[in-house]
C-alpha positions in Angstrom: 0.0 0.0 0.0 1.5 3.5 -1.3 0.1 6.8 -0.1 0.1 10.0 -2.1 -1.0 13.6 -2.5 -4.1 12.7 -4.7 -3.2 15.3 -7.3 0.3 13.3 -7.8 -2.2 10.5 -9.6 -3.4 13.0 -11.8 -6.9 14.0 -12.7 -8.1 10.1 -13.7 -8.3 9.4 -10.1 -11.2 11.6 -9.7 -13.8 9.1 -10.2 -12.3 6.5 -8.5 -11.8 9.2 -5.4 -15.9 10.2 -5.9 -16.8 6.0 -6.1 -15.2 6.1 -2.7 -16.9 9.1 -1.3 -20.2 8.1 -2.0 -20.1 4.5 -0.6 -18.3 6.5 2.7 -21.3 8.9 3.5 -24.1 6.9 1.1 -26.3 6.9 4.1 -26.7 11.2 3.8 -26.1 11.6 0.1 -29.1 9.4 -0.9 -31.7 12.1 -0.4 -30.2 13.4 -4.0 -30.5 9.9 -5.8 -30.6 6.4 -5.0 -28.3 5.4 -7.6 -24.5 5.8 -5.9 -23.4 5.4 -9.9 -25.1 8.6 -10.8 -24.1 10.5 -7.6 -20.3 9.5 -8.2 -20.6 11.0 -11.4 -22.4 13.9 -10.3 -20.0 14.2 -7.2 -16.2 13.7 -9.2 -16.0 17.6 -10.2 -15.9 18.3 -6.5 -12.4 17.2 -4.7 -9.9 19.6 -4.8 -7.3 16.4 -5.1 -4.5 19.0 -3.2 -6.4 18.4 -0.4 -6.5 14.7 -0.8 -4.2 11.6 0.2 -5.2 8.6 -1.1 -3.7 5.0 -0.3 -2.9 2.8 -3.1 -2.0 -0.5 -4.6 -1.6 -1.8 -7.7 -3.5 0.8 -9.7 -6.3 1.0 -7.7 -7.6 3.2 -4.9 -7.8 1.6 -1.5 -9.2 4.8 0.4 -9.1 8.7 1.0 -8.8 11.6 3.4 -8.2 15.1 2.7 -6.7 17.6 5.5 -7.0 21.5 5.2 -5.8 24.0 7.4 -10.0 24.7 8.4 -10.2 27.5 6.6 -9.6 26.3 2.8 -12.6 23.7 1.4 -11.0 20.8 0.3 -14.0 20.2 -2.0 -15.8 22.9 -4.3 -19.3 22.4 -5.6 -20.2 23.4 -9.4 -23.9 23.4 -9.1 -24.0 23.3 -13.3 -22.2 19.9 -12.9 -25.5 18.9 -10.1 -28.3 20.1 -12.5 -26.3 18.1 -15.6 -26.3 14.7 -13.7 -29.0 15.3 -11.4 -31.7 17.4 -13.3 -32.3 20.8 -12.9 -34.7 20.6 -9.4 -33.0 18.4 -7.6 -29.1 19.4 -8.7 -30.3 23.2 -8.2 -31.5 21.7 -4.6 -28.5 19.4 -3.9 -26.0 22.3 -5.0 -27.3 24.6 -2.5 -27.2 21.6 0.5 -23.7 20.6 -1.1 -22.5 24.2 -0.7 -23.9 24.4 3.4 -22.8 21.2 4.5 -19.6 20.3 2.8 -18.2 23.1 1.0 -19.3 26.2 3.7 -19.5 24.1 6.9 -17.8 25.7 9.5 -16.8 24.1 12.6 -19.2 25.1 16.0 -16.1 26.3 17.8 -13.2 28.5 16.4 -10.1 26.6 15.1 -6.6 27.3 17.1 -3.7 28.1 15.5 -1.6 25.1 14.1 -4.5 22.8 14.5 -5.2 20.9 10.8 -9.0 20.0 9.9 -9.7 15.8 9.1 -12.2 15.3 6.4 -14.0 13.0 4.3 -12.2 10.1 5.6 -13.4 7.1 3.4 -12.2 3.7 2.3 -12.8 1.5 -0.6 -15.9 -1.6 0.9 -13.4 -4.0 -1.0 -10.8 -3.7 1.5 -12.3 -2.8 4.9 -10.6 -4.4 7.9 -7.5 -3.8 6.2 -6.1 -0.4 8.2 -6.5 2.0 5.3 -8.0 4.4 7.0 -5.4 4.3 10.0 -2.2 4.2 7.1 -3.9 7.2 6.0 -4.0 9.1 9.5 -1.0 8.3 10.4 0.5 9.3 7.1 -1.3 12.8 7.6 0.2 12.7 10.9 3.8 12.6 9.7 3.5 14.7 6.2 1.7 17.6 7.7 3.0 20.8 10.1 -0.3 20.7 12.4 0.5 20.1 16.2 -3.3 19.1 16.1 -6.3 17.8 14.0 -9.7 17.8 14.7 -12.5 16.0 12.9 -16.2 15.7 12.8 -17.9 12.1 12.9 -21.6 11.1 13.0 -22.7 9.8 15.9 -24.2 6.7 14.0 -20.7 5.8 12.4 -19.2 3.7 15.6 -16.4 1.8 13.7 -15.5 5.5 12.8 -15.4 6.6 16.6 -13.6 3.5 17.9 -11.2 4.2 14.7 -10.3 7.5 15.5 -10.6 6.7 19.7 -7.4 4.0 18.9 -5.5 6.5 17.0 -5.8 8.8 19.7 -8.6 10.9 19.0 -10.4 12.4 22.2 -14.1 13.7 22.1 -14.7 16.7 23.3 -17.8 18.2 21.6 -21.5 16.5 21.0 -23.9 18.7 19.2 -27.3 17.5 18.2 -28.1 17.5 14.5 -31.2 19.2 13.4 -31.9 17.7 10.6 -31.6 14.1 12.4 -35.0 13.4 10.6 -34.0 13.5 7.3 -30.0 12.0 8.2 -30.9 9.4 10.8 -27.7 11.1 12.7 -28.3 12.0 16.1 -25.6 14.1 16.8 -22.4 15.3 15.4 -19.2 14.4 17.5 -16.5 16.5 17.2 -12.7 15.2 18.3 -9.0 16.1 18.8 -6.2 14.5 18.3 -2.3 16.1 19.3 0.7 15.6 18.5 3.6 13.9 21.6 5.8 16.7 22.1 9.0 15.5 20.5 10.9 18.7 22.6 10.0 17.1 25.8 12.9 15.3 27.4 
């Protein structure tokens, strides 16, 4: 397993990257179709692959995560791209959702400086149980400058929670989701994760 800056795959990886993606959060991107095929194609304009690492292995994509410094989206929604595989309603509907709650989603709480922002953290069904998305942590861990990360994971997602809880992630925020109707997410959990002080003697 080999992991990379997405953009050093070039741009073909895209739609292996958005096949990914949608499996990952299928659960919350289902209210804009019910076919993941056409929401991967809708979705693949999106990743801003600078902000991606993606693991590897023998041509084919094992899993992502992107990391940003919380202020730079590491995805950017093209609602023209929506409407085209989506129709005009509903990709007019899911661009302006898109936009809120992945590309304009602000933490609850404001970042510190020198503290990195998790996202999107996905891997590929074929080859769960295989520590992808660890290698790919740990690999942000050590390629990055932050001192800290944070991420946000749905309270539903347990594997994702224990995941990040062996890692060394700590909760330290809960806050309930108001559109747990529509989501079947309770709450949103939000969770830190810092560096070991390599200074300390």
């Amino acid at each position: 397993m080999e992991i990379k800056r997405a953009g050093e795959l070039g741009e073909g990886v895209r739609q292996e990257i958005s096949d990914i993606f949608v499996g990952g959060f299928f659960q919350w991107l289902r209210y804009f179709s019910k076919d993941p095929k056409k929401l991967s194609r809708a979705l693949a304009h999106m990743f801003r692959l600078e902000a991606f690492y993606a693991a590897a292995e023998d041509g084919e994509i094992l899993g992502i995560a992107a990391c940003t410094d919380g202020k730079t989206s590491s995805v950017h929604i093209q609602t023209g791209e929506l409407r085209r595989h989506l129709g005009f309603i509903m990709g007019s509907f899911a661009g302006l959702q898109l936009k809120r709650e992945l590309e304009n989603h602000p933490y609850p709480f404001p970042l510190e400086p020198g503290t990195g922002s998790i996202e999107f953290v996905a891997t590929n069904p074929k080859h769960l149980g295989r520590g992808v998305a660890s290698a790919l942590l740990r690999h942000i861990f050590s390629e990055t400058p932050y001192r800290a990360y944070v991420l946000e994971v749905a309270d539903t997602n347990t594997p994702a929670v224990r995941l990040y809880e062996k890692l060394g992630f700590r909760e330290f925020l809960r806050v309930p989701n108001k559109y747990s109707k529509q989501s079947g997410i309770n709450a949103f959990i939000y969770m830190r994760y810092e560096k070991e002080d390599d200074s300390r003697p």
